[in-house]
C-alpha positions in Angstrom: 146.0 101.4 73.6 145.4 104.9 73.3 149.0 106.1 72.2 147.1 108.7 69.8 144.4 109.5 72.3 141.8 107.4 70.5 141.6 103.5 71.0 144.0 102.0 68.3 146.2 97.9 68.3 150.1 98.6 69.2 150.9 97.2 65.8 148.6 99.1 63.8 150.0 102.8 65.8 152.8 104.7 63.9 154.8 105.5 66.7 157.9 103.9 68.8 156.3 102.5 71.4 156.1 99.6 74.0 152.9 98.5 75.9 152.7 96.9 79.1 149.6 95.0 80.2 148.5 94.4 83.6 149.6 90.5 83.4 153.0 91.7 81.6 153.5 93.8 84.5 153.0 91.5 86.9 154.8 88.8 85.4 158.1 91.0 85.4 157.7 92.8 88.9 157.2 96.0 87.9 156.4 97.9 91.0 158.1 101.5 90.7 160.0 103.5 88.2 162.9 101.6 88.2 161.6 98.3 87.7 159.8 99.7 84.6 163.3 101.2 83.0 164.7 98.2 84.0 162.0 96.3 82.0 162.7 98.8 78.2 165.7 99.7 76.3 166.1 102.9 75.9 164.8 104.3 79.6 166.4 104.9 82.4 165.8 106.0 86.1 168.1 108.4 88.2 166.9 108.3 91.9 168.0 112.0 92.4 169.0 111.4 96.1 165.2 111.5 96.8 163.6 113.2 93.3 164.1 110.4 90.7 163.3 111.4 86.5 163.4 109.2 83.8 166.2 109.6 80.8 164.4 108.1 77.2 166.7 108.2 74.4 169.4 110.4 76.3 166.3 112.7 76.9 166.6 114.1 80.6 163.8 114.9 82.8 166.0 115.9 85.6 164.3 119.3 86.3 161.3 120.1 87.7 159.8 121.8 91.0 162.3 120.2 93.4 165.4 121.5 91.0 166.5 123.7 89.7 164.5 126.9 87.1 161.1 125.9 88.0 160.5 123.9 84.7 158.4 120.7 83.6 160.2 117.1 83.1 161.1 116.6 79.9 159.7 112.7 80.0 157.0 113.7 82.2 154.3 111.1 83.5 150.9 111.1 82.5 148.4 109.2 85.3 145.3 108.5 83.9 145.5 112.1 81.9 147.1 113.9 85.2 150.4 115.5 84.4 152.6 115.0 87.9 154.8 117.9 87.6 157.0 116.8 91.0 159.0 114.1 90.5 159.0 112.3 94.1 155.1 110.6 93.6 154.3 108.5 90.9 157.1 105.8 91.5 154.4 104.9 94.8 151.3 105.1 92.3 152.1 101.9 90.2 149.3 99.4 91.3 146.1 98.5 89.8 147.2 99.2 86.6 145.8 98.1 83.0 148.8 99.4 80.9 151.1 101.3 80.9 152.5 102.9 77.5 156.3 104.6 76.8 155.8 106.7 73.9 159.1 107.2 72.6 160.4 110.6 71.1 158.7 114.2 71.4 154.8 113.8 71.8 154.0 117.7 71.7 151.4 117.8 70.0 148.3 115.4 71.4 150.3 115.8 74.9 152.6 118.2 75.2 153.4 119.2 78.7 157.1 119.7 77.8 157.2 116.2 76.7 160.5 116.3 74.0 161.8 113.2 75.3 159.0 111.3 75.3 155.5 110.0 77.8 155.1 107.8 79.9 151.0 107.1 79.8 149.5 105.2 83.1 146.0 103.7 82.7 144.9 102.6 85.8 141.9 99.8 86.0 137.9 101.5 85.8 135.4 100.1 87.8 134.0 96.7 86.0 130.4 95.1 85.9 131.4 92.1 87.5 132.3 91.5 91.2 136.0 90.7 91.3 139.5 91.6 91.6 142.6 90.4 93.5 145.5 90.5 95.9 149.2 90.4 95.8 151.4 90.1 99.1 155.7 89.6 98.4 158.0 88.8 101.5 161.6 88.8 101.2 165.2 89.9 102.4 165.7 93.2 103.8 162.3 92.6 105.3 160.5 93.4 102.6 156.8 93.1 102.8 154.4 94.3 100.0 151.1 94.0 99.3 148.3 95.4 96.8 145.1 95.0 95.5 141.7 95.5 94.3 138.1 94.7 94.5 135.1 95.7 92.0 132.0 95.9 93.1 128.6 96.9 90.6 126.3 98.5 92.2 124.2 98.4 89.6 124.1 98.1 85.8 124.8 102.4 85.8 127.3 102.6 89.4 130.3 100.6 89.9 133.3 100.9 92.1 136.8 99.7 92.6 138.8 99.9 95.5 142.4 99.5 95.3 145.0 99.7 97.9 149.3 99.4 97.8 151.9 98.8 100.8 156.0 98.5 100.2 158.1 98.4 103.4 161.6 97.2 103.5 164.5 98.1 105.5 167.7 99.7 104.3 170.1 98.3 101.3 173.0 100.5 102.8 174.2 101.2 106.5 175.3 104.4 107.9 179.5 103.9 109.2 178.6 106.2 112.1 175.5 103.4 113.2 172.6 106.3 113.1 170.1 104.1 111.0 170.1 103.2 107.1 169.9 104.0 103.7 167.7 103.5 100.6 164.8 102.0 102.6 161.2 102.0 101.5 157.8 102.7 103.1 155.1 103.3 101.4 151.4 103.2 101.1 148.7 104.5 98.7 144.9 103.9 98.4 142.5 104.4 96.1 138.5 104.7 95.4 137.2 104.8 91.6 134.1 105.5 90.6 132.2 104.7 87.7 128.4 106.1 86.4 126.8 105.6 83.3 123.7 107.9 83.6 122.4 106.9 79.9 123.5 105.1 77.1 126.0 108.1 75.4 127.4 109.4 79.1 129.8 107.8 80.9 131.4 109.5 84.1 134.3 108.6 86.4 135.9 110.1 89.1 138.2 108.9 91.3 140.7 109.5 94.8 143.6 108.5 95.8 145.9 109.1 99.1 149.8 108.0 99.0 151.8 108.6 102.2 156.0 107.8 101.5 157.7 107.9 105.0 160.8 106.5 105.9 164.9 107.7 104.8 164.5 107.2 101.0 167.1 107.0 98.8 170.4 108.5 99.6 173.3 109.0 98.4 176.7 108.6 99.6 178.7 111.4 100.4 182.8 110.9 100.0 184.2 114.1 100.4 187.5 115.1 98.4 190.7 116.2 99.2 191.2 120.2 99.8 193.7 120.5 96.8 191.6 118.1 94.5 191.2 119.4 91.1 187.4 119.2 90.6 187.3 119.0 86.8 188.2 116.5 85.8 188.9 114.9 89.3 191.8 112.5 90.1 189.3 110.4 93.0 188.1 107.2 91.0 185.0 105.5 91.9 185.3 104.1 95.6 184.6 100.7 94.5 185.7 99.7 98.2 183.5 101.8 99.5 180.6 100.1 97.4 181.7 96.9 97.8 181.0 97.5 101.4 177.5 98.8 101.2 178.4 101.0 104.1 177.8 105.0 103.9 180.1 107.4 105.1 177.3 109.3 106.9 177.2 110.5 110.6 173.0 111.3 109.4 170.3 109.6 108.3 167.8 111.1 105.3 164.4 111.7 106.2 161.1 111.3 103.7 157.5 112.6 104.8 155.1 113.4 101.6 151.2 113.1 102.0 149.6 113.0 98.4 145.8 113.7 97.6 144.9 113.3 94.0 141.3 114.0 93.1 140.4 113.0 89.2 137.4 113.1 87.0 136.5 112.0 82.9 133.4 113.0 81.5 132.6 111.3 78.0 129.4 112.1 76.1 129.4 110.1 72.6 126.0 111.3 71.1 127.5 114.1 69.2 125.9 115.2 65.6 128.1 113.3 62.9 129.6 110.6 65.1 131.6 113.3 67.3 132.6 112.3 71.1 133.5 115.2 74.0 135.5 114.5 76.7 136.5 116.5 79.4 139.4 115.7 81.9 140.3 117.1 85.7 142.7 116.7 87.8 143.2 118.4 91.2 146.3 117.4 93.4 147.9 118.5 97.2 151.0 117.2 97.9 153.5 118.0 101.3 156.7 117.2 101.0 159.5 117.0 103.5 162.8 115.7 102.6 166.0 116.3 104.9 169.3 114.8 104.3 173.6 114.9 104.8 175.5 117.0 103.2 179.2 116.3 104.4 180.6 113.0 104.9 182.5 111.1 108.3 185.7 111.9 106.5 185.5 115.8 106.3 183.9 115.5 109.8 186.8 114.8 111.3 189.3 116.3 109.2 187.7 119.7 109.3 185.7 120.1 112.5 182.6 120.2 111.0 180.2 118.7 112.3 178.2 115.5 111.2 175.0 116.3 111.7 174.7 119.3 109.2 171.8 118.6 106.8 169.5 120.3 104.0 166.2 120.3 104.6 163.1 120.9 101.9 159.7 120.8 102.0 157.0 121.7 99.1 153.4 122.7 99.0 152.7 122.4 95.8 148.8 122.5 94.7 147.9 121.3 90.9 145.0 121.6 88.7 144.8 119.8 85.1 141.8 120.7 82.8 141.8 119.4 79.1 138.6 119.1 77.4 138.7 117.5 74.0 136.2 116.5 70.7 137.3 113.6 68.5 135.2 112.6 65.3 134.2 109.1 64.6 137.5 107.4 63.7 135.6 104.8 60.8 135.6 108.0 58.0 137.8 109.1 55.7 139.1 111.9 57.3 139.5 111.5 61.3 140.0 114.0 63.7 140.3 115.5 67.1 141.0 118.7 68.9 141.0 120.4 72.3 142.1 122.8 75.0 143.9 121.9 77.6 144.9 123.9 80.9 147.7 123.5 83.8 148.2 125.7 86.5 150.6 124.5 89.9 151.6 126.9 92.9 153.7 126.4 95.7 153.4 128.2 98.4 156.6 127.7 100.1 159.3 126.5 98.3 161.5 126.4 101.3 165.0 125.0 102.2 167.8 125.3 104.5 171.4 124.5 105.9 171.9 123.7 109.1 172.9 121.4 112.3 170.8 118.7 113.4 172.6 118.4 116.4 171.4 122.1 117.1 168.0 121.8 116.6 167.5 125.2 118.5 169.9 127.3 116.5 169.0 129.1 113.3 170.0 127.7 109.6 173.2 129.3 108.2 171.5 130.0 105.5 167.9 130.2 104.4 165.9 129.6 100.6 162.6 130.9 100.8 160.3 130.8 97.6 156.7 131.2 96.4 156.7 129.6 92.9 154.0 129.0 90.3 153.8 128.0 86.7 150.8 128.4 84.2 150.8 126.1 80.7 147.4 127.0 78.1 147.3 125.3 75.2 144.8 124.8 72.2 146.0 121.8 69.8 144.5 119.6 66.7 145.6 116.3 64.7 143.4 115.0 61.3 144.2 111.8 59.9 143.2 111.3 56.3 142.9 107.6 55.5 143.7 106.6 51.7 143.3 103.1 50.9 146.2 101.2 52.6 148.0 104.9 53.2 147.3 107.0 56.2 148.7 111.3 56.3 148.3 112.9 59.7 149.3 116.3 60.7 148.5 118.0 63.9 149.7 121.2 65.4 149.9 122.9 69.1 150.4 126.1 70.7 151.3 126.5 74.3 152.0 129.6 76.3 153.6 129.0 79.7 154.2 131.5 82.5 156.5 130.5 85.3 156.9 133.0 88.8 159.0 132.8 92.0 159.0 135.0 94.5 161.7 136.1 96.9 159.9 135.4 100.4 162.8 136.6 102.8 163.3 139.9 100.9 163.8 142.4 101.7 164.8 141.8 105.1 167.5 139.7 103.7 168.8 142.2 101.2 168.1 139.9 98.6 166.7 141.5 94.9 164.6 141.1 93.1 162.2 140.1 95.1 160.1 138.3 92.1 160.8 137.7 88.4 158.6 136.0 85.9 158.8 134.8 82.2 156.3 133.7 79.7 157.2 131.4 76.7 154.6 130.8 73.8 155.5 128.3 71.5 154.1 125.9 68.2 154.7 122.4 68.1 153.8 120.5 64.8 153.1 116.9 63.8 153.6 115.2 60.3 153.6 111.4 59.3 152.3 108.8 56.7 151.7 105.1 57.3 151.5 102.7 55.2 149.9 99.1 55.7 151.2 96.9 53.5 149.4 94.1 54.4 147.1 93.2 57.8 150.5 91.9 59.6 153.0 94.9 57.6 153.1 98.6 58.5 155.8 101.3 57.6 155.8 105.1 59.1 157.6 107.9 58.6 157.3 110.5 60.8 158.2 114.3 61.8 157.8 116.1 65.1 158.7 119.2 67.2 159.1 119.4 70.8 159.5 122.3 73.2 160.1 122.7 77.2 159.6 126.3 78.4 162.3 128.1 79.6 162.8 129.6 83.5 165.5 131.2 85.7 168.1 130.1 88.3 168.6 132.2 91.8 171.4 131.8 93.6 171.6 132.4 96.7 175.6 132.7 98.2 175.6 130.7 101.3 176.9 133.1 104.1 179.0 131.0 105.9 181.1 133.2 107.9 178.8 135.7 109.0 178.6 139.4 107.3 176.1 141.2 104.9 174.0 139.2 103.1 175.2 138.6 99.3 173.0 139.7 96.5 171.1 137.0 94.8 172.7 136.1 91.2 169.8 135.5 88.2 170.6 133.4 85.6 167.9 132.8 82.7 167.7 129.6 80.9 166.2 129.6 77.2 163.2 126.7 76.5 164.5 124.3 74.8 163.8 122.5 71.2 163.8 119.6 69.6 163.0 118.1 65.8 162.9 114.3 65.5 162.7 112.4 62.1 161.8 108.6 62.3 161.5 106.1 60.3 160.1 102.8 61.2 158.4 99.4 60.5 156.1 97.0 62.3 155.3 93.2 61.5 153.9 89.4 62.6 155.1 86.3 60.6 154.4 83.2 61.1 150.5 83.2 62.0 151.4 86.1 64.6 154.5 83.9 66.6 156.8 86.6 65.6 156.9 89.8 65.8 159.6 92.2 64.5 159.1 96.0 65.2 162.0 98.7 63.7 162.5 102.4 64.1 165.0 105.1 63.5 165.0 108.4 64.7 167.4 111.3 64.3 166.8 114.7 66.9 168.4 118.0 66.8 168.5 119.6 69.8 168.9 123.5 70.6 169.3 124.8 73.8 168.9 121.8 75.1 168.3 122.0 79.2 171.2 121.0 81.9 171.5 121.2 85.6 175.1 121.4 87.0 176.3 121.9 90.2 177.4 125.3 92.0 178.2 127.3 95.3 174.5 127.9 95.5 173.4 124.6 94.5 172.0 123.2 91.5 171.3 125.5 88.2 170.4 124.8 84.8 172.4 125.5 81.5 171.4 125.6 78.0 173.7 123.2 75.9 173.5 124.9 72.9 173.2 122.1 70.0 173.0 118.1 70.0 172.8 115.3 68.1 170.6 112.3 68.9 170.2 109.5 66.5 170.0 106.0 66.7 167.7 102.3 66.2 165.5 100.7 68.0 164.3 97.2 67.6 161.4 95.4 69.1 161.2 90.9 69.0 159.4 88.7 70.1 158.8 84.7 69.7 156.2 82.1 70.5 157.2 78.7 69.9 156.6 75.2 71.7 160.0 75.9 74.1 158.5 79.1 75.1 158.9 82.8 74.7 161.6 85.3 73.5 161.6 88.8 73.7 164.6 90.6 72.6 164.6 94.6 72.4 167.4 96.8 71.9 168.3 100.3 71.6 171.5 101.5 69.6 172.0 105.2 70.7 174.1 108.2 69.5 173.6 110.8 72.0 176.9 114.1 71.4 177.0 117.5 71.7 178.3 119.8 69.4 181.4 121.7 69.9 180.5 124.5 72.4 182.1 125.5 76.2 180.3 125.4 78.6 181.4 126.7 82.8 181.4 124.9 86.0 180.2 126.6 89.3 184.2 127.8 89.3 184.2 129.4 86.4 186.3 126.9 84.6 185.3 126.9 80.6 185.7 123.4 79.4 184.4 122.0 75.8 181.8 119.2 75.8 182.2 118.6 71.8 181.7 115.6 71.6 180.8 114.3 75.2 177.9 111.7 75.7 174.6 113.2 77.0 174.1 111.9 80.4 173.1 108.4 80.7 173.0 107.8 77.1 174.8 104.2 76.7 176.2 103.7 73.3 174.6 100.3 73.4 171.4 98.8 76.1 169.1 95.9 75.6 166.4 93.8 77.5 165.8 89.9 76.8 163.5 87.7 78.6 163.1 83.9 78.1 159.8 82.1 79.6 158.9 78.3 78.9 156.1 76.8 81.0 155.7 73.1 81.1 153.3 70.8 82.8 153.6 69.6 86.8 151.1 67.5 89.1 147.6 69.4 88.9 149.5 72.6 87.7 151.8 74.6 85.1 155.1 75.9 86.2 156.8 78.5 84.5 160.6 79.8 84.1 161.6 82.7 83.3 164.6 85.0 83.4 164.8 89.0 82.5 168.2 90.8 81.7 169.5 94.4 81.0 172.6 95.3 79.5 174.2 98.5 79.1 177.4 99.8 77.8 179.1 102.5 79.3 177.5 106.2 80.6 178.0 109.4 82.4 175.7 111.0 84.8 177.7 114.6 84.2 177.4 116.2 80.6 181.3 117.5 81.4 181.8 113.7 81.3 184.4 113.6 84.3 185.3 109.8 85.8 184.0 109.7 89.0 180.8 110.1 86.6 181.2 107.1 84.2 179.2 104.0 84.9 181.1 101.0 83.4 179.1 98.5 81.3 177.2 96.3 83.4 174.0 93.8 83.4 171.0 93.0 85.5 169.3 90.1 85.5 166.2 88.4 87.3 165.0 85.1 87.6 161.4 83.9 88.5 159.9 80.3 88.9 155.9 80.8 89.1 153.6 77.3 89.7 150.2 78.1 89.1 147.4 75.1 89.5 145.2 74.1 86.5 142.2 74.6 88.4 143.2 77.7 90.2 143.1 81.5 89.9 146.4 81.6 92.3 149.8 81.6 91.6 153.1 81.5 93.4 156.4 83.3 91.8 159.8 83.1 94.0 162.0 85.0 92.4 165.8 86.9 92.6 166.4 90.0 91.4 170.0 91.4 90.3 170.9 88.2 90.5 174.5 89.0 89.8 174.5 91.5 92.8 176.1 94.1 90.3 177.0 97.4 91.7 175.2 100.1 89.4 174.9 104.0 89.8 171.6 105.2 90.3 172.4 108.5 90.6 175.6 110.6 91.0 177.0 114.7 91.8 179.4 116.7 92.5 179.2 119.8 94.7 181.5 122.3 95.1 181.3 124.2 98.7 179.0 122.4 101.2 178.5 124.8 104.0 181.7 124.9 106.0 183.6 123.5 104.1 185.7 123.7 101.2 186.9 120.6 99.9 184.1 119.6 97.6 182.5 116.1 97.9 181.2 113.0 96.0 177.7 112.1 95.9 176.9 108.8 94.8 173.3 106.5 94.4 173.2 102.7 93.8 170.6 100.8 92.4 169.2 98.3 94.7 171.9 94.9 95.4 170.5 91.2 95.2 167.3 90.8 96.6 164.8 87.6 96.2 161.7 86.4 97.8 158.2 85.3 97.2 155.3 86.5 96.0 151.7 85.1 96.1 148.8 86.2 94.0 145.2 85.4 94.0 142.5 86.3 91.2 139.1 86.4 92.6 
């Protein structure tokens, strides 16, 4: 794995990790983001109504180009080197993959990228110099069909390619109540061409495209709108359990999805250096449209109000990304090992563009308008050394980023809107210091320190003008970058010839300013909490014996701010001493259980994955209609494989208990025309089984 950007074994890295192979990820059905979170302890996945990001360690990587202050994810994802700074693609890129790697706790040093919470690192497959590959194709309820693939093909001993290809198609989880189509559907398809040419011995080149295409309605959320006099914070409207139990939404209008993806890559590795040294260079170039539309007032309010049920917000993004990072390592069998580089992002949008207004009317104007050019610049020069002494290893390494992020006002002046553009630039050092020590081939201990930083940005508001009259002036609001310094402490080991394997860490983080989005009048903003407290344990086991294997991990997590007030979009002051960061469960833990045994001409092999969480909140003002109960999720596969084959069968049941889990979950305030504020609510998918085939060729 390359968790330290050199090739290294899991057990010998000094960092809290978990690595999943191509067969692991098979095995377990790990076909998007949530599947993946579902599959580790201390992740989880937020859908976003439509722009999912991924919580590690009570970490959230809610922002990002489709929210709110223009900023980086905090747990971005990382695609073969390729930093996707919008949220709404890589959940469709998952296919073809040799690992993937969650680096746990702040990685900005080798990675940056505003990655305080942690990385998630997706190796895809490189072209091979044997003909081969295979295909995948799952049927099941909701008429699911998926398929995916690959096929190598050498050229010659210097040229080989790899196609790959991915389809997911299945209808809605959730019906509308007014009948005008369904929820939480999925279509999906992505391709992709790799290339691989080894000129001479020392120079090895790859380049690569790849084409996604998500249509369909996506997920949604629910919208349950509540009562005029309700007091917003906390609210007095509990969960609708009812209305979950009934999978119906109270919607009078569908959501819409249509994003067209084109990601171009190229690696460049030359190994012939003076001394041992290896250059690598990396590029990335990606175009991406997106178009989202969805609901924004519920049946109920609908009728209550005379408004009507067709009034939606509608998005789309241009956004246009280039990644360049070129690095030089030394040879890692010396004494002192290094490795340095410089490493540039740059991503413009040309229109940042939504609006309110009636679907029914497709003729009249939006009642209001948000019309934005955005860009954001990250440079960065960083370096690590490793000095190896006897069984002891010291690293430190060290980074400095300067980020500039810009939006500009596209409807001003006409609009009355100022100022029409504002900018800021953050420049920041992030720092790396640790010391392993292996005890013996199957023993390792770590300590380690780190820093973390995520650049800063702004919120504009813009007042939705409802009732007609002047425009209102647009209200800027600057958000500080945030910080973070983690401490950990941990251990890895095999007993037992290598059948068990026991892997501990603790961490404590400080956070300051640490980055929030809330709700308001004029949409979604970002806060700055101003200190945290993150601390917790997280364990790692596994066991081979003659009934099988058992993997246990868990994650104990303390995740509280510090006394501080903080305001709603209302202007109410409330303290969140003390309050859980969002989706930070006290307790969560994966087990799995396999045990394969001998049938006629074949093998066949149980096994059964589960997730348990305690309690969590998707607000940081920890209100009810925000608290997820404790729940668990568990899937069940029986796979018969013959001894003389390269095929397998798997039918399987996922969520087998059919538990009703949040996926994602808001308040708003003031949707347009209308005042009683609503309730927006995500669910993870229900029960779903099927079959899936796969064939090794």
């Amino acid at each position: 794995m390359t968790a330290e950007r050199v090739r290294t074994n899991e057990q010998k890295t000094p960092i809290s990790m978990q690595v999943l192979s191509q067969t692991q990820l098979l095995t377990k059905g790990v076909v998007d983001i949530q599947s993946l979170a579902d599959s580790n302890s201390s992740l989880s996945f937020d859908s976003g109504n439509g722009a999912g990001f991924i919580v590690m360690r009570g970490i959230s990587g809610g922002q990002g180009f489709g929210g709110a202050g223009l900023i980086a994810p905090s747990v971005p994802v990382s695609f073969d080197g390729f930093y996707y700074n919008t949220n709404m693609i890589f959940n469709d890129a998952i296919y073809d993959v040799k690992r993937i790697e969650i680096l746990r706790g702040p990685q900005g040093t080798l990675f940056g990228r505003n990655s305080t919470g942690g990385l998630i690192h997706v190796i895809t497959n490189n072209p091979g110099r044997k003909f081969g590959g295979y295909g995948e194709l799952t049927f099941g309820n909701y008429n699911r069909i998926d398929s995916q693939g690959a096929v190598n093909v050498p050229l010659s001993r210097k040229l080989q390619v790899r196609f790959a290809f991915f389809s997911a198609q299945h209808s809605g989880y959730h019906t509308l109540a007014a009948g005008y189509g369904q929820a939480d559907d999925r279509d999906a398809k992505s391709g992709r061409i790799k290339v691989a040419y080894e000129p001479t011995r020392h120079l090895k080149i790859f380049a690569s495209f790849q084409m996604t295409h998500v249509g369909g309605a996506g997920t949604t959320d629910n919208i349950i709108d509540l009562p005029a006099n309700a007091q917003l914070f906390p609210t007095h409207v509990a969960i609708p359990l009812a209305k979950m139990d009934t999978r119906i939404y109270n919607l009078g209008l569908a959501n819409a999805v249509r994003i067209t993806d084109k990601l171009t890559q190229w690696r460049v590795v030359y190994d012939n250096l003076p001394w041992g040294m290896t250059l690598t260079y990396l590029g990335g170039y990606d175009h991406m449209n997106y178009f989202h539309s969805g609901p924004v007032v519920g049946l109920d309010a609908a009728s209550a109000f005379g408004i009507p049920p067709t009034i939606q917000l509608v998005s789309s993004l241009n956004p246009v990304t280039q990644d360049d990072e070129i690095r030089l390592a030394s040879a890692q069998n010396q004494r002192i090992s290094w490795q340095g580089g410089l490493f540039y992002w740059r991503a413009d949008i040309g229109c940042n563009c939504s609006s309110f207004g009636d679907a029914g009317q497709p003729t009249s104007p939006p009642f209001v308008e948000f019309l934005y050019n955005d860009s954001q610049r990250s440079m960065a020069g960083y370096g690590q050394a490793d000095w190896h002494m006897g069984a002891s290893t010291f690293s430190a390494g060290l980074r400095y980023t300067n980020d500039h992020i810009a939006r500009t006002d596209l409807t001003s002046p006409g609009d009355g809107i100022f100022p029409a553009r504002n900018a800021i630039s953050d420049n920041e050092w992030t720092w790396h210091l640790g010391e392993s020590w292996n005890i013996s081939h199957h023993h390792m201990v770590y300590a380690t320190f780190n820093t973390g930083y995520s650049t800063g940005g702004f919120n504009l508001e813009v007042p939705c003008n409802c009732t007609g009259g002047p425009p209102l002036p647009t209200k800027i609001a600057p958000f500080s970058p945030e910080f973070v310094r983690t401490y950990e402490l941990g251990s890895k080991n095999k007993f037992f010839h290598d059948h068990v394997l026991l892997n501990l860490d603790g961490f404590y983080s400080r956070f300051a300013d640490q980055q929030v989005q809330a709700s308001s009048q004029g949409g979604v903003f970002t806060l700055n909490a101003k200190q945290s407290n993150i601390y917790g344990v997280e364990t790692q086991f596994a066991a081979i014996g003659t009934i099988g294997r058992f993997d246990l991990n868990a994650t104990w997590l303390h995740a509280r701010y510090d006394r501080q007030f903080l305001s709603n979009a209302l202007d109410q002051t409330y303290n969140i001493g003390g309050n859980q960061l969002i989706q930070s469960p006290n307790l969560s833990l994966t087990a799995s259980f396999q045990h394969t045994f001998p049938v006629a001409r074949g093998t066949l092999t149980q096994r059964v994955d589960t997730k348990f969480q305690t309690g969590e909140y998707f607000d940081f003002f920890n209100v009810p209609d925000s608290y997820q109960p404790a729940h668990d999720i568990t899937n069940v596969h029986l796979i018969y494989a013959p001894n003389l084959g390269r095929w397998s069968v798997d039918l399987w049941v996922r969520n087998v208990q059919n538990t009703i889990a949040i996926s994602d979950e808001s308040e708003s305030f003031s949707p347009p025309l209308s005042q009683p504020g609503t309730y927006n609510v995500g669910f993870q998918p229900p029960r779903t089984f099927g079959v899936t085939v796969l064939d090794r060729f």
